[in-house]
C-alpha positions in Angstrom: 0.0 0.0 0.0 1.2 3.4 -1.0 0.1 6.9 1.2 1.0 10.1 -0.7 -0.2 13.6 0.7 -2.4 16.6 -1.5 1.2 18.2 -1.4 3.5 16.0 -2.5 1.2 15.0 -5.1 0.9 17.7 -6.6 4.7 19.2 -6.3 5.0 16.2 -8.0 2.2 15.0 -10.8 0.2 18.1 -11.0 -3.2 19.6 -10.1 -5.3 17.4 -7.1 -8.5 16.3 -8.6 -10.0 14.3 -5.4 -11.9 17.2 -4.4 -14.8 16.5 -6.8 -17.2 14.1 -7.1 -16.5 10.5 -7.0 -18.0 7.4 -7.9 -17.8 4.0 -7.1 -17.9 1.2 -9.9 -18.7 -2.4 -9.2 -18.0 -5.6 -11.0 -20.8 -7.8 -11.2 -19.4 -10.6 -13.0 -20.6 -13.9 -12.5 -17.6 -16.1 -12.7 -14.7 -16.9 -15.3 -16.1 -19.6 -17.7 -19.5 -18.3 -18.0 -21.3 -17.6 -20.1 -20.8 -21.6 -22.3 -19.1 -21.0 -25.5 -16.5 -18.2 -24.5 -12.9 -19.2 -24.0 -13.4 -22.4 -25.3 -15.9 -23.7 -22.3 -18.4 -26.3 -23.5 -20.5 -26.3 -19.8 -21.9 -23.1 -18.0 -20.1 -21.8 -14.9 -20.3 -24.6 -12.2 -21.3 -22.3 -9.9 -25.0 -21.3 -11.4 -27.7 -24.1 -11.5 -28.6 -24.3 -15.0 -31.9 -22.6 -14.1 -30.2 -19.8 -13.8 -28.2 -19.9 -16.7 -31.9 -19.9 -18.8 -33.2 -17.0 -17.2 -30.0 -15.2 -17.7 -29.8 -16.3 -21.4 -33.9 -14.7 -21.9 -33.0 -12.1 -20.8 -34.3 -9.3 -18.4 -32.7 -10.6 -15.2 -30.7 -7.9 -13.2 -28.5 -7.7 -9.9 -29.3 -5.4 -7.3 -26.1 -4.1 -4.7 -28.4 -4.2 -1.2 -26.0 -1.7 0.4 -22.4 -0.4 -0.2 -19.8 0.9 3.0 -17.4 3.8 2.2 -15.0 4.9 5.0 -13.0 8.1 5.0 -9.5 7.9 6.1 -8.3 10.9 7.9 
């Protein structure tokens, strides 16, 4: 892990741009040989029943994120 200050960041890369707005992006994948026929996988993802694997394949399924934790470091 690496800890770097507003001023020695700047002095040395330039203008600090953490001031604004930021967001918070999430990776919802589902796993690394799914979805069947991608990287040369025959089978679905062990991990999903095949039930699941249909409804995904219809269509119209989404994930929801119940709740997210951000902590401030001071």
């Amino acid at each position: 892990m690496q800890k770097t200050t507003r001023q020695k960041l700047e002095s040395t890369r330039g203008q600090w741009v953490f001031d604004g707005d930021q967001y918070v992006i999430f990776n919802l994948a589902l796993g690394g040989a799914y979805p069947a026929g991608h990287n040369q996988v025959e089978e679905p993802y062990w991990g999903l029943p095949q039930s699941s694997v249909d409804r995904i394949a219809q269509g119209g399924v989404r994930a929801e994120v119940d709740w997210v934790e951000v902590e401030q470091k001071t």
